[in-house]
N, C-alpha and C positions, 0 to 999 in steps of 0.2 A: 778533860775526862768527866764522864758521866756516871754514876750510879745508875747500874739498870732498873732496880725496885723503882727508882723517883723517874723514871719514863713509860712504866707500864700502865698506867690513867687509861683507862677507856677500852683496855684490849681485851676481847674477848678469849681468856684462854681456857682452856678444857683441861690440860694437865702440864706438871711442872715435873721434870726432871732434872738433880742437882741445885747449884744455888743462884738465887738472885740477887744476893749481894756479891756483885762484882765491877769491876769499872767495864766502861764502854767508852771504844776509842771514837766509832761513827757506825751508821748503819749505813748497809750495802746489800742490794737484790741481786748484784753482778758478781762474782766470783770472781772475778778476774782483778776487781778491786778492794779486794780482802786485805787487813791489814791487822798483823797484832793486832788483838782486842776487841774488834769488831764485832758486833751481831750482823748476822747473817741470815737474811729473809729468804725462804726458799718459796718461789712464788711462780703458779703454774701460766704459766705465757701462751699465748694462741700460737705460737710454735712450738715450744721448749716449754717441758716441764722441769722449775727450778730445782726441785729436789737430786733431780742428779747429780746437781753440781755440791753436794754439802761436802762430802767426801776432799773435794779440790778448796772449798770454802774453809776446811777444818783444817788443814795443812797449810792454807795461807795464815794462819794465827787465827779466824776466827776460835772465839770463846762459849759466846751465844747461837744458836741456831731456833731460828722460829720459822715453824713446819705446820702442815694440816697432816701430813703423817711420817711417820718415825721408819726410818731405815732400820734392816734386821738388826743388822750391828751396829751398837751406840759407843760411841770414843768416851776414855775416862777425862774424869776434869774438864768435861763441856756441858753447859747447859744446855736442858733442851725446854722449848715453849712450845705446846701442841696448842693450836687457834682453831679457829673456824675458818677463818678467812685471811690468807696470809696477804692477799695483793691490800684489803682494808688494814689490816695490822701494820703494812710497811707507811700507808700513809699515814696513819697515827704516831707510830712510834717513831718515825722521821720531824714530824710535826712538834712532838714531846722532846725530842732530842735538841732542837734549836728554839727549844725555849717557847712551842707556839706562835710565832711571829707573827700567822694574820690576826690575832685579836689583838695585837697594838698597832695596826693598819686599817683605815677603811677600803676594803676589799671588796670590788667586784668582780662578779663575772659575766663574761657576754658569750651567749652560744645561740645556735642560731645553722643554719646549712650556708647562707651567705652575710654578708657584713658581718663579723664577729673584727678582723683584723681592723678594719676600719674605724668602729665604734671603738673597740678599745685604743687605736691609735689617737682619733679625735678628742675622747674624754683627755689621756696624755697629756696634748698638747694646748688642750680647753686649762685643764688646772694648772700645766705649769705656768700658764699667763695669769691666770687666776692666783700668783705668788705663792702655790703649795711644789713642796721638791716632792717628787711623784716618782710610783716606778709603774712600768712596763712587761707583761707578758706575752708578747706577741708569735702570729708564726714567723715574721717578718724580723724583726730583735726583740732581745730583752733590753730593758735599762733598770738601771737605776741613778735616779736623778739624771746628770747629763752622761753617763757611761753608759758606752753601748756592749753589751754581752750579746754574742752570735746564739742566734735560735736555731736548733735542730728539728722541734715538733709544735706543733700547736699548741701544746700543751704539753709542759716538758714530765720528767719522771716525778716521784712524791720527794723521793731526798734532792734533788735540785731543785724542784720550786721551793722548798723550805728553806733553803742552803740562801737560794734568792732573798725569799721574802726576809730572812735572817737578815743579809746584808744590807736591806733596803732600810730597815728598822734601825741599826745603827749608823746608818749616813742618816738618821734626821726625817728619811720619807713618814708621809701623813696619810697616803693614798696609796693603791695598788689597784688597777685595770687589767684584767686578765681575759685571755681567749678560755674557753672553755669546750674544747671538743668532745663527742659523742662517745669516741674512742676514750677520753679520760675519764668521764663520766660512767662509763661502763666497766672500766679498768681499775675502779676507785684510785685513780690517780689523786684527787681530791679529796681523799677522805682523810678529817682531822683537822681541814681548813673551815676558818671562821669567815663567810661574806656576811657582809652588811646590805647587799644588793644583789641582783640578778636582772639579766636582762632577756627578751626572747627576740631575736629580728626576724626569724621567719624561720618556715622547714619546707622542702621539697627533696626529691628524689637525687640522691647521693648515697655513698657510702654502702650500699647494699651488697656489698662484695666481703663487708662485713658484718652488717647487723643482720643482712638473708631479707629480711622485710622490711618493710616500711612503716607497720605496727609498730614492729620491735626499736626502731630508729625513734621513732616518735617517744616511745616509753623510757628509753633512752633520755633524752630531753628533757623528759617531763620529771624524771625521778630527780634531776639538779634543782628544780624549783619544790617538788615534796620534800625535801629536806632540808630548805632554808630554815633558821632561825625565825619565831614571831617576833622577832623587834629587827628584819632586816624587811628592805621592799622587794616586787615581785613585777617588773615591769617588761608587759606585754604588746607585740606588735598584732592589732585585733584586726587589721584587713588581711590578715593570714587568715585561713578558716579553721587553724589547731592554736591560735592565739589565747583563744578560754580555754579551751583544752587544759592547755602547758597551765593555769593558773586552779584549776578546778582543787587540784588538795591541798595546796601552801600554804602553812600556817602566815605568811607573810605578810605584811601588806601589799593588799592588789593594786596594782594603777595598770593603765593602758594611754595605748600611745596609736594615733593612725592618721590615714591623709581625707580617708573614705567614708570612715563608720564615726558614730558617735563614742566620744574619748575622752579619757581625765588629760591627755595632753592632744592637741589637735593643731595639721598643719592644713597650710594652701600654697600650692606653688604659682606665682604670680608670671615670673620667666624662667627660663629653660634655654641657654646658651652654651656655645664651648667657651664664652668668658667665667662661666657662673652660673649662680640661679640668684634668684631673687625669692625669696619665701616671706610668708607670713605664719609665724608662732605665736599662739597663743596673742592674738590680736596686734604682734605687735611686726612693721616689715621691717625687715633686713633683708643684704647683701652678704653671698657667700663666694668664695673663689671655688667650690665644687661643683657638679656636673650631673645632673639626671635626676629623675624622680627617684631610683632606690638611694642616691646619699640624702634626698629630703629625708628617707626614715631615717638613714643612717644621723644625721643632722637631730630630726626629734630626737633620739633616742640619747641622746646625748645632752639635750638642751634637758629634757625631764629628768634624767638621773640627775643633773647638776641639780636641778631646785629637789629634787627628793633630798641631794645634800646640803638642803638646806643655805644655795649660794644665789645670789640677787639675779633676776632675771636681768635688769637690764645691763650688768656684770657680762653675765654668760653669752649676752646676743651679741655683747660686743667683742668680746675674745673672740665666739666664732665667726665673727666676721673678718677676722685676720689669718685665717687659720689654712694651711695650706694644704693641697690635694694628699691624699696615703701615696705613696711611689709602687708603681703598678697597679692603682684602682682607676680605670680612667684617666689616663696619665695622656696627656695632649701634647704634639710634638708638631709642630709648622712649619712648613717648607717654604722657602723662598719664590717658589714658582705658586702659593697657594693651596699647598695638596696639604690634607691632616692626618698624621700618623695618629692613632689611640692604639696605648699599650694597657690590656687589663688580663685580671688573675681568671676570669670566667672559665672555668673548669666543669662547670654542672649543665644540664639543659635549662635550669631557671634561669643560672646567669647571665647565661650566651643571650638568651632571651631577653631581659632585663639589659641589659649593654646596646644589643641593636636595637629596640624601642624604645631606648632614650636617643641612640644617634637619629633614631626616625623621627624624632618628636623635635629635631632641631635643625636638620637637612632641610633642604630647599627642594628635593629630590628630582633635579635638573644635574647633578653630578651622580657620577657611578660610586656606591660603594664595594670596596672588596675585603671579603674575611681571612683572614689568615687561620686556621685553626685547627689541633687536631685534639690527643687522649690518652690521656697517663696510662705508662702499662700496669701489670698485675694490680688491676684497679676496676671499679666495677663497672663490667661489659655492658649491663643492661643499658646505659647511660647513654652511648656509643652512637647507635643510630639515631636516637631523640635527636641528641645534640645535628645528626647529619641533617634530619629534617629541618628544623627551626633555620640555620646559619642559612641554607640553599632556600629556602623560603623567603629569611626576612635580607638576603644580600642579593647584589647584583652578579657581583663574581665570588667565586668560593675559590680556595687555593686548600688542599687536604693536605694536611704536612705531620711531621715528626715532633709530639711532644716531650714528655719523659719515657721512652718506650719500656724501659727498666730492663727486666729480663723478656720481653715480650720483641716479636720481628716489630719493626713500624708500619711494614707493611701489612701486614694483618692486620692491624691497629684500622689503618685507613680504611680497609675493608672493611670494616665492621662499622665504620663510620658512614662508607657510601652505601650501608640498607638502607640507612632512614631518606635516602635521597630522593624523591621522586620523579617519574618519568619525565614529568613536565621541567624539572630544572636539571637533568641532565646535563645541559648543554650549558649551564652556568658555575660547572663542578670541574675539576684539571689537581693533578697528586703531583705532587714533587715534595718526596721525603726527605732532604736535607732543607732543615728549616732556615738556612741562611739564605738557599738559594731560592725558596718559597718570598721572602720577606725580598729578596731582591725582584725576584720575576715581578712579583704587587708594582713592587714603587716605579717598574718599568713599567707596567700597565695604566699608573694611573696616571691623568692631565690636571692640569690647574684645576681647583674648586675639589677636585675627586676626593673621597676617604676611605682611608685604609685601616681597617681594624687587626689587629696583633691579639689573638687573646687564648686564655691559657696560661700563660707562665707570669705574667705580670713582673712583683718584685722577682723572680729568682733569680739567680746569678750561673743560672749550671744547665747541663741537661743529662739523663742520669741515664745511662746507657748499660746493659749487661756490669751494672756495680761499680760502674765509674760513672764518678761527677766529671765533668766535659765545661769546661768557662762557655758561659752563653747568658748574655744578656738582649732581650729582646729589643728594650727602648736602644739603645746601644748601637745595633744591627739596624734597626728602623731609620736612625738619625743619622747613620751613617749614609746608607744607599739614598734617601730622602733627600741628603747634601749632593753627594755624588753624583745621582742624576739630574737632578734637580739645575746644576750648574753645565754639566753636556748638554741638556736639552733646552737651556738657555741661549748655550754657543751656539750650538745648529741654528 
């Protein structure tokens, strides 16, 4: 139990009704998990405004209520906290309630439109070799130390990541890697956490379904780096062209990181294989088991934070040189007849982009490639035909299929995928909305040497249909049909 007076540090309130000396069992934004004692944040949601719920939140035993405005009727024997800003108040006093946990952690965050999961997966698995018990925020899992806790968001609520970083603190952890998405950033999901770093890997067109613009996404981004701490770093990918941007108010310290432009860290990629790459950091070459020019940034950015924390370079070149692919980022599957399944998360038009001009940059282009891919529903439309463009452009065959359709037909989905299709590759475009039978038709179509791209769902394990999760694993389904024909077309 907590005293609420010794949690209220930092929160903006405007006015107090009844007492705050009282104990406090835990804080809750959800009403449905009210409990004896509880404070109760009534916090307005881009669906649901929490306040409705105070009423259901007072009858579960809430004590506390902290509101931006006060219902007509106020219950006796409850505290009320009138804020400014309840969704910033719930990070705070979530944060204050577990003791603050990221200022006894070196905390970072990585955000960014693509590599955010990767870089924070990479750092992970860099320091746990590097002999620090580490934790993990991922969209992919949470850990701490070697426990893995299932991820539901990118960035989960402000009382679960505290609840986390809380436990991560008393298992021993020294470090904490965090994704940091647009949507937490904007949610102050974050707010009351202490980093020590920030990272930027890039921004492109995403998300516009909820930030409305592209401005506003950006501004988004950038207000995570305005508000670092000056005694934390501010590390920037500058072949982006909002790279300075993202750095322009941060009391931080600045660094940058690129493969193009001149950089306080600077890479060269020497090879470019589906064994690996071979890179040169900061003068010095290594060997990596990953894949493309975006995990080279993905690679600096990782190798830079390590010496911004102060750990030996030639330490860190040689951990990452053991280090193995994220599962679903480029994930390489070989078929006994020669054919290459790639399973990846590319959901955006950069990434689809970014994924086929790395396969370009390593093909022989004497074999066909074929794309598998479609487009998350109730998610942003504009995206939609880009993506149709780019895939039927940079692929030889295109297969249009069913991704998370959500509440959305999949058909209509694909429709709006074959705008961006051009006249000219019509003829290299064909729909089959069951993705199993999509990923099968491919690996029927394609011969020895060929490659087949899966992308879109990468790590997920499900496919989310009218509000059910559905078991679907793509690498799964790939290596399955990849075996199975693979061994008929051998008999024949």
């Amino acid at each position: 139990m907590k005293i609420l007076n010794d949690i209220l540090k930092n929160i903006e309130i405007t006015k107090v009704i009844g007492s705050t000396d009282v104990e406090v069992s835990s804080i809750e934004f959800d009403s449905r998990k009210v409990e004896p004692d509880s404070v109760f944040v009534a916090v307005k949601g881009t669906q649901v405004d929490g306040h409705i719920f105070i009423p259901r939140a007072i009858e579960a035993g809430a004590k506390i209520i902290v509101c931006e405005t006060l219902l007509e009727k106020l219950s006796e024997n409850i505290t009320y906290l009138i804020v400014k800003n309840s969704s910033k108040s719930l990070g705070i006093l979530a944060s204050n309630f577990y003791g603050n946990p990221s200022s006894k952690l070196m905390l970072i965050g990585v955000t960014g439109t693509n590599g955010k999961t990767t870089v924070v997966s990479l750092l992970y698995d860099l320091f746990k070799k590097l002999g620090y018990k580490t934790g993990l925020l991922s969209t992919i899992q949470n850990k701490i130390g070697d426990e893995i806790i299932g991820a539901t968001h990118t960035t989960p609520d402000p009382v679960q990541i505290n609840k986390l970083l809380s436990r991560m603190v008393h298992a021993g952890c020294t470090h904490c890697f965090m994704e940091v998405s647009s949507h937490a950033i904007d949610q102050d999901r974050i707010a009351g956490l202490i980093f020590e770093g920030g990272i930027f890997t890039n921004i492109t067109h995403d998300h516009l379904d909820y930030h409305k613009t592209f401005d506003n996404y950006l501004k988004v981004k950038k207000k995570f780096f305005d508000e670092l701490p000056d005694y934390a770093f501010a590390l920037s990918n500058i072949d982006d062209k909002n790279g300075r941007v993202i750095l322009q108010n941060t009391k931080a310290l600045k660094k940058t990181y690129s493969l193009k432009s001149l950089s306080d860290f600077k890479c060269k990629i020497i090879e470019n294989q589906f064994e690996g790459l071979e890179l040169n950091i900061d003068g010095q070459e290594f060997w990596c088991r990953l894949i493309g020019s975006f995990n080279a940034y993905n690679l600096l950015a990782v190798y830079a934070a390590a010496i911004l924390l102060s750990e030996e370079k030639s330490k860190v070149l040689t951990a990452l040189s053991m280090i193995e692919a994220v599962e679903g980022r480029f994930d390489v599957i070989r078929s006994q007849n020669n054919i290459t399944g790639i399973v990846d998360y590319a959901h955006s038009p950069d990434a689809l982009k970014n994924v086929l001009d790395t396969i370009h940059s390593i093909r022989t282009k004497n074999e066909t490639l074929i794309t598998i891919v479609g487009a998350g529903g109730d998610r942003d439309k504009n995206k939609r035909s880009l993506m149709g463009q780019i895939v039927s452009r940079k692929s030889n065959k295109v297969i249009l299929t069913s991704d998370n359709p959500r509440s959305e037909e999949p058909e209509q989905v694909i429709k709006d995928i074959e705008k961006g299709v051009e006249p000219i590759n019509y003829k290299k475009v064909i729909s089959i909305t069951n993705r199993r039978e999509a990923i099968k038709a491919a690996c029927s179509f394609a011969k020895p040497g060929d490659i087949i791209l899966v992308a879109g769902k990468g790590h997920e394990k499900y496919q989310e249909i009218k509000g059910v999760k559905y078991p679907f694993d793509d690498k799964e389904v790939l290596r399955e049909f990849l075996t199975t024909l693979s061994i008929i077309k051998n008999t024949n």
